[in-house]
C-alpha positions as CSV (number, residue, x, y, z in Angstrom):
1,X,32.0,-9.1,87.4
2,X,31.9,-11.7,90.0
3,X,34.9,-10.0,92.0
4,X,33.4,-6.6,92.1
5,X,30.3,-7.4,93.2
6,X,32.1,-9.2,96.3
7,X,34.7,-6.6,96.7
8,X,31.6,-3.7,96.8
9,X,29.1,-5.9,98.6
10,X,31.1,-7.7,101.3
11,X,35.4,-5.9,100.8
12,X,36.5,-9.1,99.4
13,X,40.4,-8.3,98.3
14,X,41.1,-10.0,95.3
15,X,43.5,-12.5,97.1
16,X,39.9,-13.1,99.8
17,X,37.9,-13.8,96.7
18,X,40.2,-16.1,94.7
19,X,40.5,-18.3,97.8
20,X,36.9,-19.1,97.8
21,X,35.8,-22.1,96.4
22,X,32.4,-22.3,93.2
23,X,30.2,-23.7,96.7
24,X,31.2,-21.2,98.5
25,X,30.5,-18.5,96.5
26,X,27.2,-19.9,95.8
27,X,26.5,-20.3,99.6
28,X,27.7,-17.0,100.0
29,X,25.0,-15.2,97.4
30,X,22.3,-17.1,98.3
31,X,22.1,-16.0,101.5
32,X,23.1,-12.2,100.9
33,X,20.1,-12.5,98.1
34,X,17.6,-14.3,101.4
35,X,18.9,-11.4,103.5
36,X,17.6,-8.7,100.7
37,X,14.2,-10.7,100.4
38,X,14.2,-10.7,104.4
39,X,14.7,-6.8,104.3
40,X,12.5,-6.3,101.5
41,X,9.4,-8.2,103.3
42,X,10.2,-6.9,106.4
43,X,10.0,-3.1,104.5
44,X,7.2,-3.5,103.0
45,X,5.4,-5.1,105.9
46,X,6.4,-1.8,107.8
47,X,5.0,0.7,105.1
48,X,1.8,-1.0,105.0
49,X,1.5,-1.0,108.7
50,X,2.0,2.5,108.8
51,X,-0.2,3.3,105.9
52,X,-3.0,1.3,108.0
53,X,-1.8,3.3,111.1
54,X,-2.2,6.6,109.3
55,X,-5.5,5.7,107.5
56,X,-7.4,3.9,110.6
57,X,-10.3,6.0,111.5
58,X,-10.8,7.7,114.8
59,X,-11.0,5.7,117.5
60,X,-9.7,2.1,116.5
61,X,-6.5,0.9,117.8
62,X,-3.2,0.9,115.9
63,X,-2.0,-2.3,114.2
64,X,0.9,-3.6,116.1
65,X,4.0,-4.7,113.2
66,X,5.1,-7.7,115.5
67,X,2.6,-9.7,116.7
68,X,3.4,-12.4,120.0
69,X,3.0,-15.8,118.6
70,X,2.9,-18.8,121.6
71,X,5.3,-21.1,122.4
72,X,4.8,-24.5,121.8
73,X,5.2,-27.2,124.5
74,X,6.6,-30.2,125.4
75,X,3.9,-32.5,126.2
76,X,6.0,-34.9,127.2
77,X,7.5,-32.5,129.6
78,X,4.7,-30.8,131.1
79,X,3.2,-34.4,131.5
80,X,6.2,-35.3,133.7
81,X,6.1,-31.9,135.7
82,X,2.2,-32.4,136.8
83,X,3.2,-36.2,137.2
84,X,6.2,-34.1,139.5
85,X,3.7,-31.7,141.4
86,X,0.9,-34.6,142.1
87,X,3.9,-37.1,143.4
88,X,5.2,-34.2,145.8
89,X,1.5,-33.1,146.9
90,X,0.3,-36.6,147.8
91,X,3.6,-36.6,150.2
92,X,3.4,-33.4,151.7
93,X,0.1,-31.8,150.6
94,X,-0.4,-28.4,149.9
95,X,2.0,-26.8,151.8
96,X,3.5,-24.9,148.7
97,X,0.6,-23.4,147.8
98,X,0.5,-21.9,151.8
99,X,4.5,-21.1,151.5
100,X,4.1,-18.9,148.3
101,X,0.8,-16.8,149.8
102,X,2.8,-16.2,152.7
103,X,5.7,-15.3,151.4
104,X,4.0,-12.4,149.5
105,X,2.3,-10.9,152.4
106,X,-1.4,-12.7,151.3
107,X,-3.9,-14.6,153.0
108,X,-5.0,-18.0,151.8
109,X,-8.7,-17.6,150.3
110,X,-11.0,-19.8,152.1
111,X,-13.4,-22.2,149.8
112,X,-16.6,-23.5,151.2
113,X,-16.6,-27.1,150.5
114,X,-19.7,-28.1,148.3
115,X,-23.0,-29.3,150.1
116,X,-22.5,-27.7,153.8
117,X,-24.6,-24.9,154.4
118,X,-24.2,-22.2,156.6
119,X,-25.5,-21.4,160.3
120,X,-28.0,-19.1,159.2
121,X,-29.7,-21.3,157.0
C-alpha cells in the first residue's frame, strides 16, 4: 500500500522505493502531507477572498489575498550606517545631499534658519 501510494504520488519504481530508508520515507510524507495543508489553506484563503470580493457592497475597495508585511531590521546595522553617515558628514558636510539634488536636475530647497526675520518685518 505504501509502494503505490509513492509510485502514484511521486513515480517511485519499485527498485526507487525499496532503496529508501523507514526515516526517509517518513521525511518524505510529512512534507508531501505540509505541502497539501499549505495548498489547502492557501485555497481556502482564496475562496473566501473572492466570496468577500463578490459580496462587498458598492463602493468599498477589494480585499487584497497577499498582504506586504515589513521587513524587520538590523538595529545593529542601521546603528552602524547612521554611526557611517554622521562620521562622513562631520568630514565633509553635506555635500551628498547637494550631489544627489543635482544629479536629478533639482534645486536644493532653501530653509529659513529659526529666529531671523525677514526685511519686511
Amino acid at each position: 500500500m505504501d509502494f503505490a501510494f509513492f509510485a502514484v504520488n511521486f513515480g517511485y519504481s519499485k527498485a526507487d522505493y525499496s532503496a529508501l530508508t523507514p526515516a526517509e520515507k517518513l521525511f518524505i510524507l510529512k512534507a508531501y502531507e505540509d505541502r497539501v495543508v499549505s495548498q489547502s489553506t492557501l485555497m481556502a484563503n482564496a475562496v473566501l477572498n473572492a466570496i468577500g470580493n463578490a459580496m462587498r457592497k458598492r463602493g468599498k475597495p477589494f480585499l487584497k489575498l497577499w498582504r506586504k508585511k515589513p521587513q524587520r531590521t538590523d538595529k545593529e546595522m542601521q546603528e552602524n550606517r547612521i554611526e557611517k553617515v554622521l562620521a562622513q558628514e562631520e568630514r565633509s558636510g553635506k555635500a551628498w545631499v547637494e550631489k544627489i539634488y543635482r544629479e536629478n536636475k533639482r534645486r536644493m530647497p532653501v530653509r529659513k534658519k529659526e529666529g531671523t526675520q525677514d526685511a519686511g518685518s
